[in-house]
Structure formats: structure tokens, C-alpha cells
DSSP file (Angstrom, degrees, kcal/mol; ACC not computed):
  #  RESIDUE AA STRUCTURE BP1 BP2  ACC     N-H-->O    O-->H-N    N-H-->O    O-->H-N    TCO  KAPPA ALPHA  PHI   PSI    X-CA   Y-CA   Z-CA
    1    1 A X              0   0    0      0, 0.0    59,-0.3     0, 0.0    57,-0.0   0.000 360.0 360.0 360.0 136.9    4.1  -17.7   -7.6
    2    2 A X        -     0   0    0     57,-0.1     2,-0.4    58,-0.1    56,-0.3  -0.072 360.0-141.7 -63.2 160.2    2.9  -14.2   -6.8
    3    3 A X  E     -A   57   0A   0     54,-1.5    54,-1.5    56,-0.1     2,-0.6  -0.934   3.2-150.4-132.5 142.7    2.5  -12.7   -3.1
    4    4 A X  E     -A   56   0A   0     -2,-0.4     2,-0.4    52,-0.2    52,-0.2  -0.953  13.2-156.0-101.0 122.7   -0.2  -10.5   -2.1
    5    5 A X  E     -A   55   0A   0     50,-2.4    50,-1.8    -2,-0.6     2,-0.4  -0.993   9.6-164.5-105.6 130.8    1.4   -7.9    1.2
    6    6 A X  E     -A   54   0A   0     -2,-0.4     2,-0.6    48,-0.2    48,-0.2  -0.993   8.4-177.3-109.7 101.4   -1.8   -6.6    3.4
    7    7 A X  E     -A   53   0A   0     46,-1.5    46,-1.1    -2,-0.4     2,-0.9  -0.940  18.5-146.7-118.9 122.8   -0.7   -3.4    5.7
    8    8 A X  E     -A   52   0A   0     -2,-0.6    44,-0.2    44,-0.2     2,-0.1  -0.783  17.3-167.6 -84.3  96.3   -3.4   -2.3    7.8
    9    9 A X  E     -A   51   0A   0     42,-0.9    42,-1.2    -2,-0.9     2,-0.4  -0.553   7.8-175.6-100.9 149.4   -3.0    1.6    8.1
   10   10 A X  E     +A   50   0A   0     40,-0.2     2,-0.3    -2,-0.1    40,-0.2  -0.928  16.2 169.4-145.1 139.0   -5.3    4.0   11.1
   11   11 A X        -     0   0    0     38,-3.0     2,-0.5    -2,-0.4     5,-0.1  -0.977  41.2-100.0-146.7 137.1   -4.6    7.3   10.8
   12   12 A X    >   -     0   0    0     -2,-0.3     3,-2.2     1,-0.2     2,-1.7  -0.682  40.5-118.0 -74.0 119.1   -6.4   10.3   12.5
   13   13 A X  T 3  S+     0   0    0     -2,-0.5    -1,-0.2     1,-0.4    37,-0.0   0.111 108.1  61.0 -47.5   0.4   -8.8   11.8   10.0
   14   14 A X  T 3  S+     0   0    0     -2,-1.7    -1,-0.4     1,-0.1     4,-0.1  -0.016 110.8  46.2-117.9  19.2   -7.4   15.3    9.7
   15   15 A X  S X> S+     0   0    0     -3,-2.2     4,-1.4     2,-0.1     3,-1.0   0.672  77.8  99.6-136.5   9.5   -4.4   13.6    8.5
   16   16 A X  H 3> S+     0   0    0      2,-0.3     4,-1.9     1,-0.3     5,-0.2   0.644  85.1  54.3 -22.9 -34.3   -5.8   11.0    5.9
   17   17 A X  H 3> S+     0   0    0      2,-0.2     4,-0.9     1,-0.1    -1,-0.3   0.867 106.2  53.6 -98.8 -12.3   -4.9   13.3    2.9
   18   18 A X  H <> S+     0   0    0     -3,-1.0     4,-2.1     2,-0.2    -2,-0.3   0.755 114.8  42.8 -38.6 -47.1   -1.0   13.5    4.3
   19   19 A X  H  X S+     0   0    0     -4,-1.4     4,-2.4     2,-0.2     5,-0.3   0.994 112.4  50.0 -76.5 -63.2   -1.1    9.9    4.2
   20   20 A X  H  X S+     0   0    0     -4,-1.9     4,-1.4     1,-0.2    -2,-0.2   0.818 112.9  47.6 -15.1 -58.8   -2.9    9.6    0.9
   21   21 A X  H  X S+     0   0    0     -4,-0.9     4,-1.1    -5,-0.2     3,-0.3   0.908 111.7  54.2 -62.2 -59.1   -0.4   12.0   -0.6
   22   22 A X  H  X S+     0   0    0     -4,-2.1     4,-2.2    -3,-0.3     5,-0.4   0.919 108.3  46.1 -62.2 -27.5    2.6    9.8    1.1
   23   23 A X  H  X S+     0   0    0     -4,-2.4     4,-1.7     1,-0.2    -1,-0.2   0.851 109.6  56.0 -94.1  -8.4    1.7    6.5   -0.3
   24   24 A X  H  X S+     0   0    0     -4,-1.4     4,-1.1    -5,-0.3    -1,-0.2   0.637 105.6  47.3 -39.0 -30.0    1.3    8.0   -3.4
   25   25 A X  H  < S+     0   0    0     -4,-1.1     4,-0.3    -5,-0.1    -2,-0.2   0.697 115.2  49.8 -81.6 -32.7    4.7    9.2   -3.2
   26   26 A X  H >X S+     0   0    0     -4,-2.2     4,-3.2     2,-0.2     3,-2.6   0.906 105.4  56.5 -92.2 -59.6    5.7    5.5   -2.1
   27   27 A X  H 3X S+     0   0    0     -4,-1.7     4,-2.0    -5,-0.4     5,-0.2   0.866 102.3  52.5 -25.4 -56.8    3.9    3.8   -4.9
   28   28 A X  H 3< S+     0   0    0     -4,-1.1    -1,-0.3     1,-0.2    -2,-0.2   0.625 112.5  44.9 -77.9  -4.6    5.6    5.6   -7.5
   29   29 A X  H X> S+     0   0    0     -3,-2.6     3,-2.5    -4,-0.3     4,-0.7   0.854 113.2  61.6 -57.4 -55.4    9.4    4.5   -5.6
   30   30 A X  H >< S+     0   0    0     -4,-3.2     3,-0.5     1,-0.3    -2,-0.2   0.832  93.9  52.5 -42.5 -43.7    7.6    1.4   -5.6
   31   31 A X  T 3< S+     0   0    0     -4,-2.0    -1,-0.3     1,-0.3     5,-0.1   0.775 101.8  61.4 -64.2 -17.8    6.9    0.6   -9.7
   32   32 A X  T <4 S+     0   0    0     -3,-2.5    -1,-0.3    -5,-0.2    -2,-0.2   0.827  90.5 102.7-101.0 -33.3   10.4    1.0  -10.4
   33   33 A X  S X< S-     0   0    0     -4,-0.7     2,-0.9    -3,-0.5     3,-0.9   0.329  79.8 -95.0 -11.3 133.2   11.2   -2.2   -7.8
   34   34 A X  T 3  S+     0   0    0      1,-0.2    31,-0.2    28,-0.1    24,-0.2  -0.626 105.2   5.5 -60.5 105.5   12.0   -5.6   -8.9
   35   35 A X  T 3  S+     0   0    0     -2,-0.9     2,-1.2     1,-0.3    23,-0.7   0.727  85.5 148.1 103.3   9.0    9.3   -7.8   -9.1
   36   36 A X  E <   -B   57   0A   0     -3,-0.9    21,-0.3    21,-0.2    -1,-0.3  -0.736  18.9-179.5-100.9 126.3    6.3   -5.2   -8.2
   37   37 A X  E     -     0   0A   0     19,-2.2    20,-0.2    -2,-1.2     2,-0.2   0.924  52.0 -57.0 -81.0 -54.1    3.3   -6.1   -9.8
   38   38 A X  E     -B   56   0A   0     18,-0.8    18,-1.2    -3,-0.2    -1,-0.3  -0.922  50.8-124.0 171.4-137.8    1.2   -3.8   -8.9
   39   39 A X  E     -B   55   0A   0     16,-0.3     2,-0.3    -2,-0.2    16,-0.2  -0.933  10.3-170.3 162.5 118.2   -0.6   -1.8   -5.7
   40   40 A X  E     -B   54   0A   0     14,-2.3    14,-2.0    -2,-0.3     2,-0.5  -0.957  15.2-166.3-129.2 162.2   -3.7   -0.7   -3.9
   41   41 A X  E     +B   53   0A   0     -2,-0.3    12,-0.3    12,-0.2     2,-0.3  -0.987  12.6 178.5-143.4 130.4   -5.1    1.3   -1.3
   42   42 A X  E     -B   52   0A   0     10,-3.4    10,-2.5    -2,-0.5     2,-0.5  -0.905  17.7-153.1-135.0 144.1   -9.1    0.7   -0.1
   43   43 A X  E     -B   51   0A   0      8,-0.3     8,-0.2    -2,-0.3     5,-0.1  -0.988  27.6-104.8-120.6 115.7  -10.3    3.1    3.0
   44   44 A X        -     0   0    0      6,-2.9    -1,-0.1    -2,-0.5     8,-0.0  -0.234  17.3-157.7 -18.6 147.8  -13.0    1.8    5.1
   45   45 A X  S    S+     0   0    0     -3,-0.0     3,-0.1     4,-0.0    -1,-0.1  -0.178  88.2  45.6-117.8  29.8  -16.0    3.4    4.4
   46   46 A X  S    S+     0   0    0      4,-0.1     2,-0.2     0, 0.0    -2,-0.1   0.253 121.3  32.6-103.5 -34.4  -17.2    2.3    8.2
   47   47 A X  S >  S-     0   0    0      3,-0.2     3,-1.2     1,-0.0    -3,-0.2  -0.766  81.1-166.5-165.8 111.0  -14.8    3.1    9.9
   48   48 A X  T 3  S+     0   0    0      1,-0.3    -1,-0.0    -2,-0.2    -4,-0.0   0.652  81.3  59.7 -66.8 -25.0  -12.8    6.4    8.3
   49   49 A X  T 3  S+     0   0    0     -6,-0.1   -38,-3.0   -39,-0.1     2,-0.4   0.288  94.4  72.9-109.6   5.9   -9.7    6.4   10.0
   50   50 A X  E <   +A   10   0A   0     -3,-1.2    -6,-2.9   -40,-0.2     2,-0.2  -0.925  52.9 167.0-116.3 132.8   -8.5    3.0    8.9
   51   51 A X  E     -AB   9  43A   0    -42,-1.2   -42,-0.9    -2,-0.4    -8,-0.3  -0.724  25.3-128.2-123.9-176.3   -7.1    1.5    5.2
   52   52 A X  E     -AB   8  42A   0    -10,-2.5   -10,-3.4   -44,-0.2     2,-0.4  -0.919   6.3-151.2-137.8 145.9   -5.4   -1.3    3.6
   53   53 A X  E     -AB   7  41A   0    -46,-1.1   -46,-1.5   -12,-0.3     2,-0.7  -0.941  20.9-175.6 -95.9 118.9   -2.3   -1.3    1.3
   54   54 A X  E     +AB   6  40A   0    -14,-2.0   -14,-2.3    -2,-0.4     2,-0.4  -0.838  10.6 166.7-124.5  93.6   -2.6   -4.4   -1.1
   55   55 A X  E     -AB   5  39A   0    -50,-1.8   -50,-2.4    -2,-0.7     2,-0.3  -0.949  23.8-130.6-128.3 163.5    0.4   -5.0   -3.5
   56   56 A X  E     -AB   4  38A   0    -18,-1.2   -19,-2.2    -2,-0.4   -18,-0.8  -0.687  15.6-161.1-108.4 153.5    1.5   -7.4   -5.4
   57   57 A X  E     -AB   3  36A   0    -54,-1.5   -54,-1.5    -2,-0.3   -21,-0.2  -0.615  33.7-137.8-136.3 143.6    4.6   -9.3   -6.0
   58   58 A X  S    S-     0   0    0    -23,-0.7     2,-0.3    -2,-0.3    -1,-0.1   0.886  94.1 -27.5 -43.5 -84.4    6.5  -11.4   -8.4
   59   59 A X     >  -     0   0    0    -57,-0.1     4,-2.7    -3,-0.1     3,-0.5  -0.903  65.2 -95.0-146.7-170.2    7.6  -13.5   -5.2
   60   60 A X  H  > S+     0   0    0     -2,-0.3     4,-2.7   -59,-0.3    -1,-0.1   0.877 122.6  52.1 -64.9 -30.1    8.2  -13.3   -1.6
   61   61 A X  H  > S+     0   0    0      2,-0.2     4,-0.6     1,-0.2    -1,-0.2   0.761 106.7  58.2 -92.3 -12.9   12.0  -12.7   -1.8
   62   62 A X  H >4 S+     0   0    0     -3,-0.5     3,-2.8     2,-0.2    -2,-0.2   0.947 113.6  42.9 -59.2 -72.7   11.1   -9.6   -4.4
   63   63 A X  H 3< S+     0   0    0     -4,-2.7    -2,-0.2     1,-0.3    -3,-0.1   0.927 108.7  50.7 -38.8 -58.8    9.1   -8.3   -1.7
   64   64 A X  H 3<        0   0    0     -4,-2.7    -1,-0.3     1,-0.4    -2,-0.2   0.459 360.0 360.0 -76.7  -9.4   11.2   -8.8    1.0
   65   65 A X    <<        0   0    0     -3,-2.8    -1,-0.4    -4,-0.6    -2,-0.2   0.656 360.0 360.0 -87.0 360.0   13.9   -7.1   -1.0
């Protein structure tokens, strides 16, 4: 069964495009992974200085590797 990971990111708003830019950089480690499904990144539009990382998984122990 597939696993959803939810990482709750806050970052100061003059560094939001340094973070953008790193988890871009991570994603594309990421694809290469066993078991990675695939991967998303949603920014508050309410409250600017917070995101979520959503990816998805094969299984838990995939992840966890």
C-alpha cells in the first residue's frame, strides 16, 4: 500500500526562494529512490512563510529507507 509523508516547512519570507530552490534540488535526489512515487510542495497562501512537502511512496519501509 502506498504512504503519503506530510513535512510542515516555516521559513522567513526573504528566504522562501532558497528553500524553493533546495527542495528542488532534493526532489530531483529524490526520483532516483526506491519506491518514490512521486512529490509536492503547496505554500500557504494565508499565511506566506509556511509550506507542506507531500510525497509519495511505494511503502513505509521505502520511505524510511
Amino acid at each position: 500500500m502506498a504512504v503519503k509523508i506530510f513535512i510542515k516547512r516555516k521559513v522567513k519570507s526573504e528566504n522562501i526562494m532558497e528553500l524553493t530552490s533546495l527542495l528542488k534540488k532534493l526532489r530531483s535526489l529524490t526520483i532516483n529512490q526506491q519506491g518514490y512515487i512521486s512529490g509536492e510542495t503547496l505554500r500557504r497562501i494565508d499565511v506566506p512563510d509556511e509550506c507542506m512537502v507531500i510525497s509519495t511512496w511505494r511503502t513505509v519501509d521505502d520511505w524510511n529507507a
